[in-house]
MARDOGU-950857 format. One line per field, with one value per residue (C-alpha): residue in one letter; x, y, z. Coordinates in Angstrom, 1 decimal. Example, Ala and Ser with C-alpha at 12.3 -4.5 7.8 and 13.67 -1.06 7.14 Angstrom:
REM MARDOGU-950857
rest A:S
X 12.3:13.7
Y -4.5:-1.1
Z 7.8:7.1
END
This chain:
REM MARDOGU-950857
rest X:X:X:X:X:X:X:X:X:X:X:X:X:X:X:X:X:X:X:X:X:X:X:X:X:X:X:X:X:X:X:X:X:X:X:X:X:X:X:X:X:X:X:X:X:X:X:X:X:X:X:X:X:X:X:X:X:X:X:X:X:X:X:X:X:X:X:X:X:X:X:X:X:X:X:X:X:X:X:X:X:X:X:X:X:X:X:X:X:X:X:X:X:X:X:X:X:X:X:X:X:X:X:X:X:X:X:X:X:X:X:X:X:X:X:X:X:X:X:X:X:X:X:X:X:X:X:X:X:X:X:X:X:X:X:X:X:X:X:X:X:X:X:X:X:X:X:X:X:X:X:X:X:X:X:X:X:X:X:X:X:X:X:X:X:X:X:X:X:X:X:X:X:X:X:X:X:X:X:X:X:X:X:X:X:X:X:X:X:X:X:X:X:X:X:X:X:X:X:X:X:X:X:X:X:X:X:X:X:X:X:X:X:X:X:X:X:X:X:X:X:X:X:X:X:X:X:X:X:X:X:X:X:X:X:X:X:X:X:X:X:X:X:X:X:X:X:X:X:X:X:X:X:X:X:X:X:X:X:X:X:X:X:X:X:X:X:X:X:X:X:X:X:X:X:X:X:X:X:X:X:X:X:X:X:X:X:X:X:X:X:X:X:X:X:X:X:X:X:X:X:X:X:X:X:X:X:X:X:X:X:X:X:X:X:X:X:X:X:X:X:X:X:X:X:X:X:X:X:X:X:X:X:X:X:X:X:X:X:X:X:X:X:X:X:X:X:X:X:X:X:X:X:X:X:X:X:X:X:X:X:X:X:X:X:X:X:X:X:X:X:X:X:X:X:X:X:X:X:X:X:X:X:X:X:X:X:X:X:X:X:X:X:X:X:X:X:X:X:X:X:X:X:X:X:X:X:X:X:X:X:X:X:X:X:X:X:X:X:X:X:X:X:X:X:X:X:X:X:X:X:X:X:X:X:X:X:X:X:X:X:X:X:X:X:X:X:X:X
X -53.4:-53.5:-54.4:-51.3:-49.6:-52.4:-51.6:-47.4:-46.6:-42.5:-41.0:-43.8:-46.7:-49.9:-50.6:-47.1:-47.7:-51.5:-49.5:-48.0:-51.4:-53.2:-56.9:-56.0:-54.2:-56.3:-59.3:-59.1:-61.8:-60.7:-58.6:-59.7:-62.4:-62.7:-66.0:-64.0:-66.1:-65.1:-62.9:-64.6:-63.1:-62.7:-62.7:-63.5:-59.5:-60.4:-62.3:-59.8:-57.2:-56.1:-53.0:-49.6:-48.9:-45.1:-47.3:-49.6:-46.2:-44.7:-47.6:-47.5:-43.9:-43.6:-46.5:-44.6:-41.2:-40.8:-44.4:-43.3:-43.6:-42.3:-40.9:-41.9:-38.7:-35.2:-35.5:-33.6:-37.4:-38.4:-35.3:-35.9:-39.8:-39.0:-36.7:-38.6:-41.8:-39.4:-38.1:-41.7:-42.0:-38.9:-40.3:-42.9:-41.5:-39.5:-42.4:-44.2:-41.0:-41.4:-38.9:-39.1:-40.7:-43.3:-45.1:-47.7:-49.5:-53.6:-56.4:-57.0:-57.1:-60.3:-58.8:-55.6:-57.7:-59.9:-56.5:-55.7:-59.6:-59.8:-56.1:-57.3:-60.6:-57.9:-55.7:-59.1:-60.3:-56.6:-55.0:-51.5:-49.8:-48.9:-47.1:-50.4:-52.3:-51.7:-53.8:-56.8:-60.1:-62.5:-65.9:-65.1:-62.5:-63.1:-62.7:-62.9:-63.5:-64.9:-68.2:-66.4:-64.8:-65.2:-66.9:-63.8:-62.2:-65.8:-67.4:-64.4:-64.0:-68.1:-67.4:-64.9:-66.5:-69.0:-66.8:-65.2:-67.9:-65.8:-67.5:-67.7:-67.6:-67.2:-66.1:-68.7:-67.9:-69.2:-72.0:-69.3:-68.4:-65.0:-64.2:-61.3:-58.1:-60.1:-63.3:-61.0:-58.5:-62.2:-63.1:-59.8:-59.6:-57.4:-60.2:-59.1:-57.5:-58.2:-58.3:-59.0:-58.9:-58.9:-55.8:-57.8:-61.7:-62.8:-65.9:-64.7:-61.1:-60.2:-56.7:-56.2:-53.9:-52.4:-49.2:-51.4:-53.6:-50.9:-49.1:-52.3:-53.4:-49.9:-50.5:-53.8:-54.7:-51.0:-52.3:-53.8:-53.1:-53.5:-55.0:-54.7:-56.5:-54.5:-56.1:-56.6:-53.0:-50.6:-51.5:-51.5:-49.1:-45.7:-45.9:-43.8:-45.5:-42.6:-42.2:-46.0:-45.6:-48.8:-49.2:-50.8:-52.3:-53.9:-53.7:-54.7:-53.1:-56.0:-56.2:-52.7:-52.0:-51.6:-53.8:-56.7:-56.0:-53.2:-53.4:-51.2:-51.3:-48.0:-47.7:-44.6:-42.7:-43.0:-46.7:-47.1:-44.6:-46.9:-50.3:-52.2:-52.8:-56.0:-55.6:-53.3:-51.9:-48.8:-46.1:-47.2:-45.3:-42.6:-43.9:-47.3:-48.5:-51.6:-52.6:-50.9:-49.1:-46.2:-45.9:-43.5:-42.3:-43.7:-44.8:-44.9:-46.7:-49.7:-49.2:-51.0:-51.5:-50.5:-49.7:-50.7:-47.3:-48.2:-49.9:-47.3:-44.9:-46.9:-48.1:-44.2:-43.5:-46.4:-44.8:-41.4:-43.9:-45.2:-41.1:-40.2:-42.8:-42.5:-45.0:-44.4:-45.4:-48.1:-50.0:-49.5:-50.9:-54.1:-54.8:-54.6:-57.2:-59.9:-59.1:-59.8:-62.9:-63.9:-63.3:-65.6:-68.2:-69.1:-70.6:-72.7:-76.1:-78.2:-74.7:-73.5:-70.0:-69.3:-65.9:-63.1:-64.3:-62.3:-59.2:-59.0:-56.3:-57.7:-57.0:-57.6:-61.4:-64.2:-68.3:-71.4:-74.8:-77.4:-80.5:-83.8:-81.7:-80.5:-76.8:-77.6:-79.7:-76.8:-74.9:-76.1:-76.4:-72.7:-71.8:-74.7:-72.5:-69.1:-67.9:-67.7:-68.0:-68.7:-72.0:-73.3:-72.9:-68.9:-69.3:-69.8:-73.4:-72.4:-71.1:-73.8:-76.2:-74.8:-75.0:-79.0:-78.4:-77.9:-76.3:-73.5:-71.8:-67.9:-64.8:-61.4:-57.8:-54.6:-51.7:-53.3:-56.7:-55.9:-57.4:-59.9:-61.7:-62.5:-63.5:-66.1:-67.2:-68.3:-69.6:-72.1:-72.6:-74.0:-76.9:-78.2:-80.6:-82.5:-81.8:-84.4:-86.4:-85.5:-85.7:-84.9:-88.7:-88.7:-85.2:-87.0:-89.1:-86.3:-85.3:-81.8:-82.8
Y 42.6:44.6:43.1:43.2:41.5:38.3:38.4:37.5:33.6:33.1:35.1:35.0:36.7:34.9:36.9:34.9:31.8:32.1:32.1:28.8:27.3:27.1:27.3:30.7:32.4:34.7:33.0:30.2:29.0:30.8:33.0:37.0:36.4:38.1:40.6:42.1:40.8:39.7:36.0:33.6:32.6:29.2:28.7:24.6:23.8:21.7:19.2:19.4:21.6:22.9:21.7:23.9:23.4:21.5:19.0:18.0:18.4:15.9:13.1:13.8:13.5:9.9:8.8:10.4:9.5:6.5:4.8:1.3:-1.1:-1.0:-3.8:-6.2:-7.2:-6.4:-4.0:-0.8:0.9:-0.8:0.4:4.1:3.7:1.8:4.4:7.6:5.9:4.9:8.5:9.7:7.7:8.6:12.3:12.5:10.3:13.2:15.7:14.0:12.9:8.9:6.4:5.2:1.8:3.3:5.2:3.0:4.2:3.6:4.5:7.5:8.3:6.3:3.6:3.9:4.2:1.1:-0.9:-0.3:-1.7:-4.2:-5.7:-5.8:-7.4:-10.2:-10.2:-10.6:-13.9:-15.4:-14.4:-13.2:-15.6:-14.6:-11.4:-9.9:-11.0:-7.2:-5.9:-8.7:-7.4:-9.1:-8.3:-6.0:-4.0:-0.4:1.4:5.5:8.4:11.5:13.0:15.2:12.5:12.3:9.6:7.7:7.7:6.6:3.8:1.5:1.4:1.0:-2.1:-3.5:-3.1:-5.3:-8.1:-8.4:-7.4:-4.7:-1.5:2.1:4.7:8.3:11.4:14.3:17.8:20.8:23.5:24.6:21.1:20.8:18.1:18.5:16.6:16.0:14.5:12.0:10.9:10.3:7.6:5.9:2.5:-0.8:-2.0:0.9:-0.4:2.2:5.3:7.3:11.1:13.6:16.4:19.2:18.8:19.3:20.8:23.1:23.7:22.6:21.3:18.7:18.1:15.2:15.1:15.3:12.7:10.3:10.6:10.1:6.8:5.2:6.5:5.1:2.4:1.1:-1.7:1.1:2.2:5.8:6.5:9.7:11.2:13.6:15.2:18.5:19.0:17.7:19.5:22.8:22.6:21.5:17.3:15.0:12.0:9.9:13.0:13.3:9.4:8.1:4.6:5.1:8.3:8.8:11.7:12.2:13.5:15.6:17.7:19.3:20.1:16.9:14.5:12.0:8.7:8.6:8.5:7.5:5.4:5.6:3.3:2.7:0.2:-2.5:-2.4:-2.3:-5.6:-7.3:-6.2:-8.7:-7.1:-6.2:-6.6:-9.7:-10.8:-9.5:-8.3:-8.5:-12.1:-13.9:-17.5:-18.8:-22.4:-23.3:-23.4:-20.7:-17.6:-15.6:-11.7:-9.4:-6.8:-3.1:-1.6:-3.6:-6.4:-4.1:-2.4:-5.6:-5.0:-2.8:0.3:4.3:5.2:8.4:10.0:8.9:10.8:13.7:13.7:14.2:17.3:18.2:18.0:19.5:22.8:22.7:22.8:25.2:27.6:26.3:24.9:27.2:29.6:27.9:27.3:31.2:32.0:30.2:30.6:34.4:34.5:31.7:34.1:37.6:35.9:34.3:37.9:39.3:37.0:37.7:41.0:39.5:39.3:35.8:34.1:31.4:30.2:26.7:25.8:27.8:31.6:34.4:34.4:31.2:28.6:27.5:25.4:27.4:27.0:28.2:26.7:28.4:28.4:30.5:31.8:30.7:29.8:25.7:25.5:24.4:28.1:29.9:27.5:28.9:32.2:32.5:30.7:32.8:35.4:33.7:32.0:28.6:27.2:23.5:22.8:20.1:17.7:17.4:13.7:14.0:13.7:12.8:15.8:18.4:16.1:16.7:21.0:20.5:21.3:18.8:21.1:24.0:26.0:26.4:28.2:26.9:28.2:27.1:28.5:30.8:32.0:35.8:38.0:39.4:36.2:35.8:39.2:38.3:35.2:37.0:40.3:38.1:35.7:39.0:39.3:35.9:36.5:39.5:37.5:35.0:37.2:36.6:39.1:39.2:38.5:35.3:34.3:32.7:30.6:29.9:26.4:25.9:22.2
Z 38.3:35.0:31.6:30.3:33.7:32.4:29.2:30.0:30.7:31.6:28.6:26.1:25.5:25.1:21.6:20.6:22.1:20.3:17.0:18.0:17.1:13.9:15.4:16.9:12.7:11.1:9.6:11.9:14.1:17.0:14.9:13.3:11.6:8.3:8.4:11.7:14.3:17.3:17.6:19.0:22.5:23.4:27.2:27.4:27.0:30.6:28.3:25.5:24.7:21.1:19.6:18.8:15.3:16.0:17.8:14.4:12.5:14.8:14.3:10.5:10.3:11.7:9.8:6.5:7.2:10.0:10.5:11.5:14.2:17.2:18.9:16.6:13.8:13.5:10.4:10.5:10.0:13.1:15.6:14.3:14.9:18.4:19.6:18.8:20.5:23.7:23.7:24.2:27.3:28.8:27.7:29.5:32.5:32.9:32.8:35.8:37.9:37.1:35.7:32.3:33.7:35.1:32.4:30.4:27.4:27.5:25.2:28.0:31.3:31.9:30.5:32.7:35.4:34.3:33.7:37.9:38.9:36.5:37.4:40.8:40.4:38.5:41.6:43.4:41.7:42.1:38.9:38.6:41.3:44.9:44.1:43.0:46.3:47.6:45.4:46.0:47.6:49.5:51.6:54.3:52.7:51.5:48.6:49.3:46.9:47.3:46.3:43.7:41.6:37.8:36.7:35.2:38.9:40.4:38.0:37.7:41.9:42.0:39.8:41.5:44.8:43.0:41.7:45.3:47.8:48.7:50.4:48.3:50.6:50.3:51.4:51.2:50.1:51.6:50.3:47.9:46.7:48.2:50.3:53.4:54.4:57.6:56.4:54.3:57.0:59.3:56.5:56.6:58.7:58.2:55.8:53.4:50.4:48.1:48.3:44.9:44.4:41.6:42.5:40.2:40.4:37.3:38.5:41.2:40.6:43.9:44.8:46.4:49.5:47.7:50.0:53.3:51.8:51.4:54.5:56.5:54.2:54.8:58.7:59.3:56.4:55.5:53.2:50.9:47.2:46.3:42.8:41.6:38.7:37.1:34.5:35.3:37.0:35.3:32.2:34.1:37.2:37.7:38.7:40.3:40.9:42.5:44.7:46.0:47.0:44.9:44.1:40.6:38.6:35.0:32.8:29.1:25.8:24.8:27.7:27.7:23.8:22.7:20.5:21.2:22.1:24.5:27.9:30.8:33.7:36.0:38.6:40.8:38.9:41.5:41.9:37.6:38.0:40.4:38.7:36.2:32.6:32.0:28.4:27.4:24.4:21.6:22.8:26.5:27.2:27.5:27.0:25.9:26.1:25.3:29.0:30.5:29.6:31.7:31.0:30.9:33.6:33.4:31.0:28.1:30.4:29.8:26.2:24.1:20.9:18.1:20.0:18.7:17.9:16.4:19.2:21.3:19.9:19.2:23.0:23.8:21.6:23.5:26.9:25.4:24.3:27.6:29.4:27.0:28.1:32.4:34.3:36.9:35.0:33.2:36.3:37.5:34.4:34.5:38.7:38.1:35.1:37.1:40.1:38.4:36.8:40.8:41.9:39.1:39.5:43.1:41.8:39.2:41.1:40.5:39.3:41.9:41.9:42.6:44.6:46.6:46.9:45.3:47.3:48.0:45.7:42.6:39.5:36.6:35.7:37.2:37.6:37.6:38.4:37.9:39.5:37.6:34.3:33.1:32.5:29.0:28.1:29.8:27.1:24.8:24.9:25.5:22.3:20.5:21.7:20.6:24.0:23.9:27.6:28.4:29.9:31.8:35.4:33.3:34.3:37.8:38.4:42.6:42.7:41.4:43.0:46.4:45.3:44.7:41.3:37.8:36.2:35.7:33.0:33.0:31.9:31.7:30.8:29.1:27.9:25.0:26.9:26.9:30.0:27.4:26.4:30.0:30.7:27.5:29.6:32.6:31.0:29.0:31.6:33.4:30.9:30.6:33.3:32.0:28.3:29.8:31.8:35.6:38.2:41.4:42.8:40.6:42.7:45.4:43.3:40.6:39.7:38.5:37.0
END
């Protein structure tokens, strides 16, 4: 596929849809720079993406013209506030194929996902009366992930296997770090009750089977929620959580052109209804004794507190940028640049590439390792050269350890990574090696840690 073919999303251009965003404008940080050297490519959008200008407009409008509180008073201030921050939710319902009750607004998608465990673990010590008792653990149940998880959807099930004497177990990925349909349906058993997968590693940029993994859970471990951490799809593919059939999935603002701050947790609305609050208090009740308290149905039973308004509604003129643009053709976008760089890669010698080989699906982002040089150096010398990559384990230390490696160095797309910048990534990604002195009779002896 030719340059320009890349360089196309939908209708648009990427050079227009770059002007869309003030970090990319001449001058900018990631815009022409003014000696006439070379922009500086960003390529670590999977970690957090920049922001199109109409999305800071829209959080510094309502804090200019309709910062109130919502649901709190019968002020005309207050309905106008209320309404534009309900809006938002039934925006982005829309975007992921949920009703309006079952979008709730969280700190982040750790948090969202923390909300799920820590509900349970409530549920589990007899809180939340008998219509939460389906979601109460006890010794002898299972709680299943998969080697590749983030650590936001491993450390809250690790705990609550604690607090109930549940069993962690998990599925193990391969040499590449991709797990299978097969090896997960092996682990199920009636003791499953959770079962908690990423759809987008954000390591490998493999996709999950999400569909197949649901249809064998309610198969073969019927009592069993699915928890879905969505982070890396559902700011990059089309989603329709209702559709897939999962129980409960996070996703954060930050990582699909929206602000800090916000995150989402859906849930189908009868499970949100049954589940106790993690966080209680304000506007999460409907009558409070000095005993006892009773809450409200989803979602407000679990938005306590004074809620961020602002980055609500900027997170929806996110989403409408996003539908404007298609995700169809978002995802297209980004699978063909991480597969032209998978394809490039395989003829850069001493550079190992973690996940599904070239020709093989693939969210767009693509992992590295390589031969005799730590992710970190390899870090470095691509921002000395003006490619910002993220470095690290990317919070998934099971993962890398299961690869015989600690670390790796990666590149990820959005909507206004251009053909070129990633082109740069790989060309000087081919000269870190000789950068640092490796040859290819040190390979043998090299240590990637």
């Amino acid at each position: 596929m030719s340059t320009s073919d890349l360089d196309t999303i939908g209708q648009r251009t990427v050079t227009d849809l770059r002007s869309d965003f003030p970090a990319f404008a001449d001058g900018a940080a990631y815009g022409a720079r003014p000696d006439g050297g070379t922009p500086v490519a960003y390529l670590d959008s999977a970690a957090t993406a920049q922001r199109p200008a109409r999305v800071l407009d829209a959080e510094r409008d309502y804090l200019e013209q309709h910062l109130a509180p919502v649901h709190r008073g019968a002020s005309a201030a207050v309905g106008v506030s209320t309404t534009l921050f309900e809006d938002a939710r039934a925006t982005v319902a829309r975007f992921v194929g949920a009703g309006e009750r079952e979008i709730v607004w969280a700190e982040n998608a750790t948090d969202a996902l923390n909300i799920v465990a820590l509900g349970m673990a409530d549920a589990s010590a007899g809180l939340g009366g008998p219509e939460a008792s389906r979601f109460a653990l006890e010794s002898g149940d299972e709680i299943l992930v998969t080697e590749a998880e983030h650590h936001a959807n491993l450390i809250p099930w690790q705990r609550l296997a604690a607090r109930t004497g549940a069993r962690l177990r998990a599925v193990r990925v391969d040499e590449r770090g991709i797990w299978s349909i097969d090896a997960l349906t092996a682990e199920l058993s009636e003791r499953t009750r959770v079962v908690a997968i990423a759809e987008v590693s954000n390591v490998t940029g493999h996709l999950a089977p999400v569909a197949e993994v649901v249809a064998a859970v309610r198969e073969r471990s019927p009592r069993a929620l699915v928890v879905l951490d969505a982070c890396q799809s559902v700011p990059h593919l089309p989603s329709d959580l209702g559709a897939l059939g999962v129980d409960f999935a996070a996703f954060s603002g930050h990582k699909m052109l929206g602000p800090n701050g916000i995150g989402v947790l859906y849930g189908r609305a009868e499970l949100l209804d049954a589940l106790p609050p993690a966080r209680t208090g304000g506007s999460t009740i409907t009558r409070v004794t000095i005993d006892s308290a009773e809450f409200l149905p989803a979602p407000h039973r679990f938005e306590a507190g004074t809620q961020p308004v602002s980055q609500v509604v900027a997170l929806a003129e996110a989403v409408r940028y996003l539908e404007s643009i298609g995700m169809a053709a978002v995802a297209a976008h980004e699978r063909s640049l991480a597969e032209r760089v998978a394809v490039q890669l395989a003829e850069v010698p001493g550079v190992r590439l973690i996940g599904p080989p070239p020709g093989s699906p693939r969210a767009g982002l693509v992992s590295v390792a390589v031969d005799g040089v730590h992710a970190h150096d390899v870090g470095q010398f691509l921002d000395d050269a003006g490619v910002i990559v993220r470095v690290g384990h990317h919070c998934a230390q099971p993962l890398h350890r299961a690869l015989g490696i600690t670390a790796t160095t990666r590149a990820s797309a959005h909507v206004y990574t251009t053909a070129d910048e990633m082109d740069r990534f790989v060309a000087t990604l081919g000269e870190v090696r000789s950068f640092f002195g490796v040859s290819g009779a040190d390979e043998a002896a090299a240590v990637i840690a």
